[in-house]
C-alpha positions in Angstrom: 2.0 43.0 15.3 5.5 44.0 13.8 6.1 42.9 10.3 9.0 40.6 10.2 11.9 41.3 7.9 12.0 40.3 4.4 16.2 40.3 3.1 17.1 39.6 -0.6 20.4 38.0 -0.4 22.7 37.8 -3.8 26.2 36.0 -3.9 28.5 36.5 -7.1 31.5 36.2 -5.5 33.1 33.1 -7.9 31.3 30.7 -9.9 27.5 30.8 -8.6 25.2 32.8 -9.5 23.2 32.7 -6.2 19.7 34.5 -4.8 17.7 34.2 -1.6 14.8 35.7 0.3 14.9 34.7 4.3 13.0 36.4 6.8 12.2 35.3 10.5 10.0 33.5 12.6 8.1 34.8 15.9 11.2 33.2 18.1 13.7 35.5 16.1 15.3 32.2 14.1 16.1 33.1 10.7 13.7 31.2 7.8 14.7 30.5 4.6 11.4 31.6 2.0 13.8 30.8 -1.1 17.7 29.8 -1.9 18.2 29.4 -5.7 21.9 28.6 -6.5 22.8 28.2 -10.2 26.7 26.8 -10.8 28.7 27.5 -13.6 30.5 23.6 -13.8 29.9 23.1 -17.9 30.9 26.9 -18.4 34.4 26.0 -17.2 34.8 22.3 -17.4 36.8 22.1 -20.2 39.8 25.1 -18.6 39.9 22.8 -15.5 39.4 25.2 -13.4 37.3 28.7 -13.0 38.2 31.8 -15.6 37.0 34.8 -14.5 35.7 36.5 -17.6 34.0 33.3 -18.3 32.1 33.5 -14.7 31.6 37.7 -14.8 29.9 37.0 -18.1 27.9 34.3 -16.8 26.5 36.2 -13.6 25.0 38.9 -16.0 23.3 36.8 -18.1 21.7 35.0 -14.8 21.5 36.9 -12.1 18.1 38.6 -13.1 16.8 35.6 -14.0 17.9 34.1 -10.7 17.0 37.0 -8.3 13.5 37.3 -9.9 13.2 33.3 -9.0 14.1 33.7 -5.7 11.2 36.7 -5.0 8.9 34.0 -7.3 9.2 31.2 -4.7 9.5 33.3 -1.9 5.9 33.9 -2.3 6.2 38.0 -1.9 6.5 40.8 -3.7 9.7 42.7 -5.0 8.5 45.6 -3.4 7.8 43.9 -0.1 11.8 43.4 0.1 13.0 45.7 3.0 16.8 45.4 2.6 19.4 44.2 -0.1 22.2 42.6 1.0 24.9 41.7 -1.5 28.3 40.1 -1.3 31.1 43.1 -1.7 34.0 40.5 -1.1 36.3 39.0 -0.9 36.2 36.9 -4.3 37.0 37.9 -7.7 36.6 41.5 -8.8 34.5 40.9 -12.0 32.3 38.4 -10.7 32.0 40.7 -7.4 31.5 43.4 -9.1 28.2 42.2 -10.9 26.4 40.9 -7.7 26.8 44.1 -5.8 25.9 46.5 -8.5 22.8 45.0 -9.0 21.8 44.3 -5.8 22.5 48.2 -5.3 20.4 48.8 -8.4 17.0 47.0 -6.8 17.9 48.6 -3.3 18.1 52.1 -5.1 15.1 51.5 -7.2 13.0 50.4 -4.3 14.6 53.0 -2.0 15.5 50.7 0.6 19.1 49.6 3.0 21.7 48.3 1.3 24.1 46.2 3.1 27.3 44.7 1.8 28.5 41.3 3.6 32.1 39.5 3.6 31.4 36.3 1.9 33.7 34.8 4.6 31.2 36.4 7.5 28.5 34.4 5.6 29.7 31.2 6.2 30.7 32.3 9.5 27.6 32.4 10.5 25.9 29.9 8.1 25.1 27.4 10.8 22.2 29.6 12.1 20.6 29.2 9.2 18.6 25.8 11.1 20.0 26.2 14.9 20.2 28.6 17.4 23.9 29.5 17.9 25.0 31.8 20.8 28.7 33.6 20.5 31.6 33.1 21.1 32.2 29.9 19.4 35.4 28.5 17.4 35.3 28.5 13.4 37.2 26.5 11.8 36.2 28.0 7.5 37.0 25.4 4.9 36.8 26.3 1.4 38.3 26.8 -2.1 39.9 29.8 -1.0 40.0 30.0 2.5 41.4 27.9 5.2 41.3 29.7 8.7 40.6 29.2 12.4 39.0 32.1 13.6 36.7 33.0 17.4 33.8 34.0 16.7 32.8 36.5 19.4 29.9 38.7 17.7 28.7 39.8 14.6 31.5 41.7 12.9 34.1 40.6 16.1 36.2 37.8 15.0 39.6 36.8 16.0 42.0 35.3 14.0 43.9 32.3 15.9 45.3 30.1 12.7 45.8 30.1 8.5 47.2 28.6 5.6 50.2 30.3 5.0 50.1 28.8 1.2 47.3 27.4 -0.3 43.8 27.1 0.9 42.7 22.9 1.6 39.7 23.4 -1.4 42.7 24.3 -3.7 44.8 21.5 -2.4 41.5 19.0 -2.9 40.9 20.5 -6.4 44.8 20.3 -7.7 44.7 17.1 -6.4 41.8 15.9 -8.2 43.1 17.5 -11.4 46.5 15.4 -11.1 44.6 12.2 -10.6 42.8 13.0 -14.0 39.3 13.4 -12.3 36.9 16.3 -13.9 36.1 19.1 -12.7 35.4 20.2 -10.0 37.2 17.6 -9.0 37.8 18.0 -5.2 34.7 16.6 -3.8 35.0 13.4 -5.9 38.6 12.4 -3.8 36.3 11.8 -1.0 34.6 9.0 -3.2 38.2 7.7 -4.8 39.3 7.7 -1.4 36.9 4.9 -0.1 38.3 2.2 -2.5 41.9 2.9 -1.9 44.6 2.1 0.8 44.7 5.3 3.0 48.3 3.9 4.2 50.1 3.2 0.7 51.6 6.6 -0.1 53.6 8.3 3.2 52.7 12.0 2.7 54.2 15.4 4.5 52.4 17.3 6.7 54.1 20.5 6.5 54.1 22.4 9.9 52.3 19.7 11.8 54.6 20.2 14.8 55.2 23.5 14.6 53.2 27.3 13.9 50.5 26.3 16.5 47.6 26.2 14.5 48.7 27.7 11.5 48.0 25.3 8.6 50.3 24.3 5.1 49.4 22.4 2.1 51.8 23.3 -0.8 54.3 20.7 0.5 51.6 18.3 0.4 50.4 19.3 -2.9 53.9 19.0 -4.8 54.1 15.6 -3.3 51.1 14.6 -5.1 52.3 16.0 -7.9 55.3 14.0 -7.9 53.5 10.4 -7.1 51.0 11.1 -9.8 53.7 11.1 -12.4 54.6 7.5 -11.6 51.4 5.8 -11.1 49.5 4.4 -14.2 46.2 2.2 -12.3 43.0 3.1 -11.2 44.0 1.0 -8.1 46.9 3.7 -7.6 44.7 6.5 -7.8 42.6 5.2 -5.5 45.3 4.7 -3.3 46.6 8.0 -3.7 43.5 9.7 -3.1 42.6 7.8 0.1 46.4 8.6 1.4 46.0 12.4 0.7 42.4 12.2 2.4 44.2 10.4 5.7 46.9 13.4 5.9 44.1 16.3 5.5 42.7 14.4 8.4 45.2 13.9 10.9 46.4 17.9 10.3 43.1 19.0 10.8 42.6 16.7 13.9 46.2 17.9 14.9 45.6 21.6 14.2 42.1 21.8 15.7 43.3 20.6 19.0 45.7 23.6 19.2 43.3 26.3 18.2 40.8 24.5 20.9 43.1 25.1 23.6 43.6 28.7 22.5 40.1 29.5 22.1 39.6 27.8 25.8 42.0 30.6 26.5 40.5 33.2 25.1 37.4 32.4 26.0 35.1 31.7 29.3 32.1 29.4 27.9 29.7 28.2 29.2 29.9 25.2 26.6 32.4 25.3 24.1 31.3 24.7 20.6 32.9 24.3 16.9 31.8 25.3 14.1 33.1 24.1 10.6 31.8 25.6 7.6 33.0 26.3 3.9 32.9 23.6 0.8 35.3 21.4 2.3 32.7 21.1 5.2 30.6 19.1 3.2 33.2 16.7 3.5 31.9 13.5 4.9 35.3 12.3 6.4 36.2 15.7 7.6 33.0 15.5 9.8 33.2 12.3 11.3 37.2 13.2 12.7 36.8 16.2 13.9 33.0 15.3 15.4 35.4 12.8 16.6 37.7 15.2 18.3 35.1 17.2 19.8 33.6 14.4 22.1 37.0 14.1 23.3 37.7 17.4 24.1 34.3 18.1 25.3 33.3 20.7 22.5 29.8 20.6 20.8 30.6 19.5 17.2 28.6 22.1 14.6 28.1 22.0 10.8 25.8 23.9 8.2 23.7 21.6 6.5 25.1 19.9 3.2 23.4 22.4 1.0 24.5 25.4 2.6 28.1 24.4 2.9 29.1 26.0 -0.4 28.8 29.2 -2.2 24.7 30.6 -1.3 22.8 33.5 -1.5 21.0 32.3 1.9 24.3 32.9 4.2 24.7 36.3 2.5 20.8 37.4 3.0 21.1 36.5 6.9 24.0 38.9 7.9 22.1 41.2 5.9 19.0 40.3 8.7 21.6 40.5 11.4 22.7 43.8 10.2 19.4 45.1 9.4 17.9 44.8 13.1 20.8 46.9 14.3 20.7 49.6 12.0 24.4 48.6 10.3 23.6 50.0 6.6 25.8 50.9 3.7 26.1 53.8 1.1 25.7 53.2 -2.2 29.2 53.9 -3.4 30.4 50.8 -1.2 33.4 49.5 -3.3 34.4 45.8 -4.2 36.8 44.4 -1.3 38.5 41.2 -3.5 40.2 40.9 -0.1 38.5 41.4 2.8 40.0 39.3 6.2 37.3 39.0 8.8 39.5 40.2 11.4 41.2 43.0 9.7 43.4 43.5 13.0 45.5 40.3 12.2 49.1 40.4 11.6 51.4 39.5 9.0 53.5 36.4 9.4 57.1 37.4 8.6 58.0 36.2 5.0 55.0 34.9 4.1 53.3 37.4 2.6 50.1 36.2 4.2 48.0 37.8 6.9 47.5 35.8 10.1 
């Protein structure tokens, strides 16, 4: 009987210090042995927002600790690990760079693969973490720093239908939260503010919503905020605002998503259609339910990674490393930090924006 593969994942990418040990079962679906994630939240609470220093400094004081949890819970030995897969970008240099040399460190020590992953091919692929998911299928990756529709077609083969060409929606939900005085991390609370407020009291832009096919734009948005949040003084207001910037994320991403369906339809011959939506903002409860919406009416299988595994994890990261590991796909040592890294590195650049596409 073939021993199953054992991956030791590690994420350092931002502000989690993150380990994981998956392996699989006898039907070849992945299995989770471990998934410790440790945030950084009261490190930079009081900046508002992350400082990178702050978060480099914090990974090497943890990740040890954290990786040697992982293996502890996993119920295996270090050296039963038989690949080390380790996020290499794209993220912040510092905090990048302290993941990935000491996941190269155990991999060298224990003379086994090393394989570097794209944070963004993690959540790509995050849902298969507790379904089986045959390619192609539509992403749509929600986070922080990332807003992008993208066809997945295999591992490593993704085309790139849609982006932000400004900010990504997690940095529009975080500035956001920020204006309305809420701490941070601010951007999953708007969800709650948004529940006691009147989603139609503030009229908001949608910038590009008719135009740039799927393509997506939040800075417009964002300085409107900023402008109404200088003139409101009640929690009722801030309610209100909230619940009027949650409506608009939700009828551009309902608007958007029903472009870049019809261009993956064309792209694509399917035998079912499905979507995927993954990334921090995922976890987004009203998200789901509109574009889970959507899907029944355009006949698409609606798809999202568990709560827990919509944000930063170690667990996404470990299971490329297991798709790459049964094909052989390993890296050399002297891999460098990629602090950007597009999944489909053939997209081009929109004219003036500065952005790829």
């Amino acid at each position: 009987m073939n021993k199953k593969p054992l991956i030791l994942g590690i994420e350092s990418s931002c502000d989690e210090t993150a380990a994981s040990i998956i392996t699989e079962n006898e039907q070849g679906m992945p299995t989770i042995l471990s998934s410790i994630v440790s945030s950084q939240v009261d490190v930079h609470k009081e900046f508002g927002g992350v400082v990178p220093e702050l978060a480099a400094r914090s990974h090497i004081d943890k990740i040890d600790l954290i990786t040697k949890k992982a293996i502890d819970e996993s119920g295996i030995k270090i050296e039963d690990i038989d690949a080390v897969a380790a996020t290499a970008g794209p993220g912040l240099v510092v905090c990048l760079s302290v993941g990935l040399s000491f996941g190269k460190a155990i991999a060298s020590s224990l003379n086994i693969p090393f394989i570097a992953v794209n944070h963004l091919e993690g959540h790509a692929l995050s849902p298969k973490l507790n379904l089986e998911l045959n390619y192609p299928y539509l992403l749509l990756l929600i986070s922080g720093g990332h807003t992008q529709f993208l066809s997945v077609q295999h591992l490593g083969n993704y085309k790139r239908l849609g982006t932000t060409i400004d900010d990504a929606l997690g940095e529009a939900y975080d500035k956001t939260a920020k204006l309305l005085g809420i701490e941070f991390p601010g951007g999953p609370r708007i969800e709650i503010y948004a529940k006691k407020g009147n989603p139609t009291k503030y009229i908001l832009p949608k910038p590009i919503f008719y135009r740039g096919g799927c393509n997506l734009s939040f800075a417009g948005l964002k300085t409107a905020v900023l402008k109404i949040s200088k003139q409101i003084n009640t929690k009722q207001e801030k309610y209100d605002l909230a619940a009027s910037f949650q409506r608009t994320i939700e009828e551009i991403l309902y608007k958007k998503s029903k472009i870049a369906f019809d261009e993956f339809k064309r792209m694509n011959q399917a035998n079912k259609n499905k979507f995927v939506v993954a990334g921090g903002v995922a976890a987004n409860k009203r998200i789901r339910e509109v574009l889970t919406n959507l899907c029944v009416e355009e006949n698409f299988e609606a798809i999202f990674p568990p709560i827990n595994l919509c944000g930063d994890n170690a667990a996404m990261i470990a299971l490329v490393g297991l798709e790459k590991f049964k094909l052989s796909q390993f890296d050399n040592l002297s891999y460098p930090v990629k602090p950007r890294w597009p999944l489909d590195e053939n997209a081009i650049f929109l004219k003036g924006a500065g952005v790829k596409l």
